[in-house]
C-alpha positions in Angstrom: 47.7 140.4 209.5 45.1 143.5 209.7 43.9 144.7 206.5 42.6 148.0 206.4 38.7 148.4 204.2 40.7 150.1 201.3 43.1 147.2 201.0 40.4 144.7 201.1 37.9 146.7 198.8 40.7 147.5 196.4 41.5 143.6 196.6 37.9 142.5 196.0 37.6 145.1 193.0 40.9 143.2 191.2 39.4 140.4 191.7 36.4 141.0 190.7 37.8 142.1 187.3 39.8 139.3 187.1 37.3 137.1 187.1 36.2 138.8 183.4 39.3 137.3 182.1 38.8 133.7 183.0 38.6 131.1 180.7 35.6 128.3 181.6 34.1 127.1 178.1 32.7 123.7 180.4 31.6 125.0 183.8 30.8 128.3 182.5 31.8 128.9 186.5 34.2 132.3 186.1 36.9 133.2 189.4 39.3 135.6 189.8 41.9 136.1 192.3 43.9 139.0 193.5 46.5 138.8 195.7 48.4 141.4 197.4 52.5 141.6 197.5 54.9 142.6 200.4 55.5 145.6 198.5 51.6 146.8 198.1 51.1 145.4 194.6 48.3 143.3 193.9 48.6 140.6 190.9 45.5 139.1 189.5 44.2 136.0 188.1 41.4 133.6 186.9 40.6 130.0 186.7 41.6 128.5 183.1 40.0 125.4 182.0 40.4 122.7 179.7 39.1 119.6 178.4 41.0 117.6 180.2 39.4 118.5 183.3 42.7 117.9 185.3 44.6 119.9 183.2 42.2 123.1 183.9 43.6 125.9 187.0 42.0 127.3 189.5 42.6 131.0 189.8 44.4 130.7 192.9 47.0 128.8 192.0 46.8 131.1 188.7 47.6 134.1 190.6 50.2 132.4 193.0 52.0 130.5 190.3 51.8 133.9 188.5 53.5 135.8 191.6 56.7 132.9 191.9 57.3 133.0 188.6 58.1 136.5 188.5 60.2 136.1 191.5 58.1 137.3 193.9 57.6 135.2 197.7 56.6 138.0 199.9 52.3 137.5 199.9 50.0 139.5 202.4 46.5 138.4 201.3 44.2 137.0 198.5 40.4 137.9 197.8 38.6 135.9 195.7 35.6 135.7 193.6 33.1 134.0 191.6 30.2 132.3 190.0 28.2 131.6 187.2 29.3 133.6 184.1 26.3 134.4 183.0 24.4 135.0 186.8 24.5 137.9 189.3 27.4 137.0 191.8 25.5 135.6 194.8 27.6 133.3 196.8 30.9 132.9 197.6 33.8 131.3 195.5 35.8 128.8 198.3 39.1 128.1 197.4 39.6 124.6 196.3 42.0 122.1 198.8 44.3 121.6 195.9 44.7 125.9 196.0 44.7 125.7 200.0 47.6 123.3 199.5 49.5 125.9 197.4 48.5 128.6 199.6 50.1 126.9 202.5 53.6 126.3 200.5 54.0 129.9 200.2 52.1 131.5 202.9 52.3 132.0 206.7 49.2 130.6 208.9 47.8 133.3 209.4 47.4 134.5 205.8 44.2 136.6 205.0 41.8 134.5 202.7 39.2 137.3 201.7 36.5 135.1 200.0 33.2 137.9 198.4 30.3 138.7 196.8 31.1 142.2 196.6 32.5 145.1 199.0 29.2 144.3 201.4 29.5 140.8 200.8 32.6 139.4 202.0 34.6 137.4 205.1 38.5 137.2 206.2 39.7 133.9 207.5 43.6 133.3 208.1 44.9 130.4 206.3 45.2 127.7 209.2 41.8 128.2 209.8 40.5 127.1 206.0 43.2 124.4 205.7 42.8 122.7 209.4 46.2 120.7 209.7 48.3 122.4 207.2 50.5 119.7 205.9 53.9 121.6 205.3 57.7 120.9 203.3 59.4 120.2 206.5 56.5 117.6 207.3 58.0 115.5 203.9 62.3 115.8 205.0 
């Protein structure tokens, strides 16, 4: 899928805002994620940690788990970012394989995965492409 700039700046700005919301008392590491609907609206959210360090979620799976539960199924693209609360943002925030995983449930191969800095900062890869292999439902039946 083509995103236009305004698409992916206005995802990187949610994103980027959404990371103020996460909750990392451990890692102090903060992510947000925004991803964009079928209809044009963009949902947001962060990684949420835990004590239990298994119990803790990323916020990919935050945002996407947000998205289905509210009935929605129709996903164009995600941007992410993050890094060290209390640092400038200067590298980028990969998606975990456990998130890829749930990316690739609900969304086609070619999926937009917009991983940034900031608006000059950033790269599109499709899904397939960060998740080599992509290990699907029908692979399970």
């Amino acid at each position: 899928m083509e995103l236009s700039k305004e698409t992916v700046f206005k995802l990187i700005d949610e994103a980027a805002k959404a990371r103020d919301m996460a909750y990392a008392p451990y890692s102090k590491f903060h992510v947000g994620a925004a991803l964009l609907l079928g209809d044009g609206s963009i949902i947001t959210g962060c990684n949420i940690e835990n004590a239990s360090f298994g119990a803790t979620n990323c916020a990919e799976r935050t945002v996407i788990f947000k998205a289905v539960s509210e009935g929605h199924r129709d996903f164009k693209a995600i941007a992410i970012v993050g890094g060290k609360a209390d640092e400038p943002l200067s590298d980028y925030a990969y998606p975990c394989g456990i998130c890829r995983q749930v990316m690739c449930e609900f969304c086609p191969d070619d999926f937009p995965i917009i991983v940034a800095v900031n608006k000059e900062k950033y790269y599109i890869k499709p899904l397939d492409e960060m998740l080599p292999g992509l290990f699907r439902g029908d692979k399970v039946l």
